[in-house]
N, C-alpha and C positions, 0 to 999 in steps of 0.2 A: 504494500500500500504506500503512495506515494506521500510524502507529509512537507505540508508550507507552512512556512515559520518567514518571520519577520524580526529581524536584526539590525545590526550596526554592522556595515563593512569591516574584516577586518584581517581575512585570507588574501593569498598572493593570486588564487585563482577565481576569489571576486571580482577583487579590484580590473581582474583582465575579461570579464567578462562585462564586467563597470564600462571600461574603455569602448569594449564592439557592440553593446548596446545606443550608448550614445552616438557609437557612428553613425548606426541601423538607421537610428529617429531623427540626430540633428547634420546628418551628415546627407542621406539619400530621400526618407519620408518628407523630413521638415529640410527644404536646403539652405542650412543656416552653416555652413561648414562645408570648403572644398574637399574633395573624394581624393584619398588616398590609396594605394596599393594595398596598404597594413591594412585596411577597415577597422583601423582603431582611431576612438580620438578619447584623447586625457586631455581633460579641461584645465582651463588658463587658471583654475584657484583650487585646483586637484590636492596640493598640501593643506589648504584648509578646508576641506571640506569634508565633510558629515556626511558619508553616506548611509540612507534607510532603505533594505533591500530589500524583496521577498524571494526566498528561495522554495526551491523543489526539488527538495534531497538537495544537490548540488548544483540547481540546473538557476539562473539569475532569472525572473517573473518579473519583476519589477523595480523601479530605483528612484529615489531624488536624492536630492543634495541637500544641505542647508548649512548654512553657515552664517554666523554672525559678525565677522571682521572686517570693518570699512576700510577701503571706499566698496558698496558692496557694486554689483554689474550695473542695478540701476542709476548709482552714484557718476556711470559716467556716460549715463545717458539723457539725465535731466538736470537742467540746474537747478541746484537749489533744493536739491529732493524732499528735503523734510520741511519745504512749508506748504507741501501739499499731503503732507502725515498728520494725522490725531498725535495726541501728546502721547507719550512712551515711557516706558521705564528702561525695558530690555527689548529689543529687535532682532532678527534674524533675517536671514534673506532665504528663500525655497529656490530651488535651480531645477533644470535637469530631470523633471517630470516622465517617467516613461513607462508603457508596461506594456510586455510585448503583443503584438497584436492579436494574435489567436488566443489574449486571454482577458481584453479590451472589456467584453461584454460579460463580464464575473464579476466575483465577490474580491478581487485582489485588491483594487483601488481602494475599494472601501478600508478592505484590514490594513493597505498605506497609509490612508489619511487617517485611521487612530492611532497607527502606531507612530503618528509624525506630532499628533496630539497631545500625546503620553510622553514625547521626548520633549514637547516644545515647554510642558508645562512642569515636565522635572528642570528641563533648563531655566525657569521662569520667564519665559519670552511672552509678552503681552501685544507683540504686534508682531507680524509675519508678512513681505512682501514678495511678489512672484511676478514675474515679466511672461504672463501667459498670452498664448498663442490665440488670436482671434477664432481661430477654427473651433475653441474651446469655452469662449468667454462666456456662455451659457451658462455650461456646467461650473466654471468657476463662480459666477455671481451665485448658483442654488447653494454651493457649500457656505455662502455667505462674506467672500470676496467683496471689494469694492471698486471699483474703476477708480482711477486718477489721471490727470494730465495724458498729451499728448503720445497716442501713439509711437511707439519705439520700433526699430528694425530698419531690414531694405522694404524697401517698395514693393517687391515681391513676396517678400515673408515679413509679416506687420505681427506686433506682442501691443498688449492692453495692461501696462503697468494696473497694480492693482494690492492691496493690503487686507486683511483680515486682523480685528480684532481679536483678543482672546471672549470679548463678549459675545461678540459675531459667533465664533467657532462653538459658545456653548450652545449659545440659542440654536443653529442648527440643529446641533448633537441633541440635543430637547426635541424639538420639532420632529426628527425623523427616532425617535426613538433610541438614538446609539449614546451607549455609558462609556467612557474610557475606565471606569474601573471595572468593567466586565471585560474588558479586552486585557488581557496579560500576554508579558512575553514567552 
């Protein structure tokens, strides 16, 4: 029987499976990143980043990134980022969103975003920002997302700067019925 769990990257053979997923999504799906030979891409804040994976048995389901060390990606995309922020105590930034496709339409996303929950609120982050992908902005406002300023990216591939409160994230988790302390690691 196959068993998914959700973790902190922390294997030599995550991290490289970390690499050919993000090529998968931001290199050939999303062309946010030119095509290499390797079909690997490590990200530009790869030493400080947090990754939250879902595995199967050994096989990488899913991943994002987070990390809280400024200047974050958005820092160099808008001026002046935080006077388009609610006031904060602790922030992070979400990166790197992905789950493999053949498993899109399941329960993985879900078990990502409590276990990124559970991490954000043992870390005491009270705001969360994420430069998602218009293709998605939907789904990001139902988890309780918020739009901000101008559209980010090329012309081609456009992102919807965007923040979540930790009040935001309860109310949802309320709303759709999800506890993070019924979600364990």
């Amino acid at each position: 029987m196959e068993q998914i769990r959700f973790k902190v990257a922390s294997e030599a053979d995550e991290f490289e499976q970390i690499y050919r997923l993000n090529y998968k999504t931001f290199a050939e799906e999303i062309p946010q990143h030119e095509a290499n030979p390797e079909r690997r891409l490590v990200d530009k804040f790869h030493a400080e980043n947090t990754y939250l994976i879902c595995m199967e048995d050994d096989h990488l389901l899913a991943m994002l990134a987070v990390r809280d060390k400024r200047p974050f990606s958005l820092d160099t995309k808008l001026d002046n980022l935080d006077s388009y922020l609610p006031s904060y105590t602790s922030i992070c930034e979400i990166r790197l969103l992905t789950v493999e496709p053949d498993r899109r339409s399941t329960r993985i996303f879900g078990g990502l975003a409590l276990y990124l929950a559970q991490y954000c609120d043992e870390h005491h982050y009270d705001l969360a920002l994420i430069s998602g992908t218009t293709r998605q902005a939907k789904l990001y406002q139902h988890l309780g997302f918020t739009a901000f300023g101008p559209l980010v990216g090329k012309s081609d591939i456009l992102f919807q700067p965007m923040y979540m409160t930790l009040d935001a994230f309860r109310k949802f988790q309320a709303s759709a019925g999800i506890f993070t302390d019924s979600f364990k690691k």
